[in-house]
C-alpha positions, 0 to 999 in steps of 0.5 A: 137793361138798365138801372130799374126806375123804382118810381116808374115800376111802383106805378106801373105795379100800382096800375096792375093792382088797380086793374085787378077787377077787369080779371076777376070779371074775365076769370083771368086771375092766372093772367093777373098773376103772371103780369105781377110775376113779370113785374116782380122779376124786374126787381133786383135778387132778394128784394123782399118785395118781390115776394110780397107782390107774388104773395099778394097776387095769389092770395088776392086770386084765391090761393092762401096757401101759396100765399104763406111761404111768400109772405114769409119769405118777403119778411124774412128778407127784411120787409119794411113800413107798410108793405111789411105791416101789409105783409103781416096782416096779409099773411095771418088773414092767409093763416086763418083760411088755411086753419093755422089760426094759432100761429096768426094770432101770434103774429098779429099780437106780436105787430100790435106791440110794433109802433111803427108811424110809417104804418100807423094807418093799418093799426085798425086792419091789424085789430080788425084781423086779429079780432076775427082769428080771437073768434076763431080760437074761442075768444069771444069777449075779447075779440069783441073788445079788440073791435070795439076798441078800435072802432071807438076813436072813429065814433062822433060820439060815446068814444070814451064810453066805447073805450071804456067798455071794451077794456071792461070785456076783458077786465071783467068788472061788469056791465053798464061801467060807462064814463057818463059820456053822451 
């Protein structure tokens, strides 16, 4: 066999995951798997990768806990851009459905502080997760100022007033601080 073609193996990984639906409807999410499976073993050893999309197909199957040592596994082998960011939201979302939800808000904090432009455009699925395990661990407040916050540059209006009342959820100075924004 010869050297892969990664842009061809990145289509055709890409044609698999926009057909997963056909085998949700087929109840064939084994078959899905499988097909990944072979995907991923075309990969060179030790491409992180690989078990990124192993973790992928069976948390997208229903398997959250097969899905953890993968995505582990892909981020220890060095993961990066987006597909590591996806791996960590991916993973905590995992975290939580299998009740280890202290351990996903950790991970979760800590990618918020990663400023990474090449995965930017996931900051909002990274707020948007961890706001739902802060609900899950008992905070409420700031799970809310966490949404809020991320959802407040995506208003047509009151983005100041929204941001401004999220950090006061946390900060505590009260209600009804607006900034006078209308």
């Amino acid at each position: 066999m010869g050297a892969l073609d990664r842009n061809d193996w990145e289509r055709r990984s890409a044609e698999a995951w926009a057909e997963i639906d056909g085998y949700y409807e087929r109840e064939a999410e084994a078959e899905f798997r499988e097909r990944i499976d072979r995907l991923a073993d075309e990969l060179p050893d030790g491409d992180p990768v690989a078990p990124f999309e192993r973790a992928c197909a069976w948390d997208s199957t229903g398997h959250s806990d097969k899905a953890v040592p993968l995505y582990r596994e892909a981020l220890e082998g060095g993961l990066s851009g987006m597909r590591r960011r996806r791996a960590v939201v991916q993973m905590s979302s995992s975290l939580r459905n299998i009740g280890r939800v202290d351990e996903a808000v950790e991970w979760l904090t800590a990618e918020r502080q990663n400023h990474d432009p090449d995965a930017a455009v996931l900051n909002d699925a990274v707020a948007a997760t961890l706001a739902l395990c802060l609900v899950d661990v008992g905070r409420g407040r700031e799970a809310v100022s966490l949404a809020v916050g991320a959802l407040a540059p995506h208003l047509p209006r009151y983005q100041r007033s929204m941001a401004n009342y999220a950090r006061l959820l946390v900060e505590g100075e009260g209600e009804g601080q607006g900034d006078g924004e209308s």
